[in-house]
N, C-alpha and C positions, 0 to 999 in steps of 0.2 A: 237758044242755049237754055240747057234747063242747069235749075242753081238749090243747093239745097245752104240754108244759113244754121250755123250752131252758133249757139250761145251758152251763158253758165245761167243767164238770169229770168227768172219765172215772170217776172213783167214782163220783158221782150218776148219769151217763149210765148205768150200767152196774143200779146199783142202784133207781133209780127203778120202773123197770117191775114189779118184783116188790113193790112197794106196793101198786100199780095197787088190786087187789081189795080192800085196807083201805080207801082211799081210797073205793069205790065204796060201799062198805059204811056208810061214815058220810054220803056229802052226795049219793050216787046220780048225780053227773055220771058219765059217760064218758071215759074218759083214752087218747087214741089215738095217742098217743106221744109218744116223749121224743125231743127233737131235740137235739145237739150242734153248738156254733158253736168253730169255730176259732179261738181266742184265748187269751193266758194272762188267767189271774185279775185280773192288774193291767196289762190294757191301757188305756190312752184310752177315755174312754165313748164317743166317734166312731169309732174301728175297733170295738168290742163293738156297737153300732147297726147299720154298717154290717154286721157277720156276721147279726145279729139279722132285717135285712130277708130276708135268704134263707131262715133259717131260718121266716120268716111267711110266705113262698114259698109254702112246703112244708104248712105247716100250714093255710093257706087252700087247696091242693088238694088236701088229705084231711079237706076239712070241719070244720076244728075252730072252733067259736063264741070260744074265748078260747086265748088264748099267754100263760103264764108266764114 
């Protein structure tokens, strides 16, 4: 299964991807990237949604079966 992960926060954006391979190592998905959406941490769940749709955009045109 390939998985693409959004987040709002530049530490995790940043660090996520050098997981990647523990990640593969324990459940054998695919992780084909980590997407950033523009919002602070304590927006509205409706602007976070609304950033959330772009970023599933992105992630259904690089194939990903699931978005975190």
């Amino acid at each position: 299964m390939k998985i693409a992960l959004i987040t709002e926060g530049v530490s995790e954006y940043r660090s996520l991807p050098r997981l990647y391979q523990q990640f593969h190592e324990s459940c054998t998905n695919q992780f084909v990237k980590t997407l950033k959406i523009n919002v602070s941490p304590d927006a509205p769940m409706g602007v976070m949604a609304r950033e959330c749709t772009i970023a599933l955009k992105i992630a259904t045109a690089l194939k990903a079966d699931l978005a975190i």
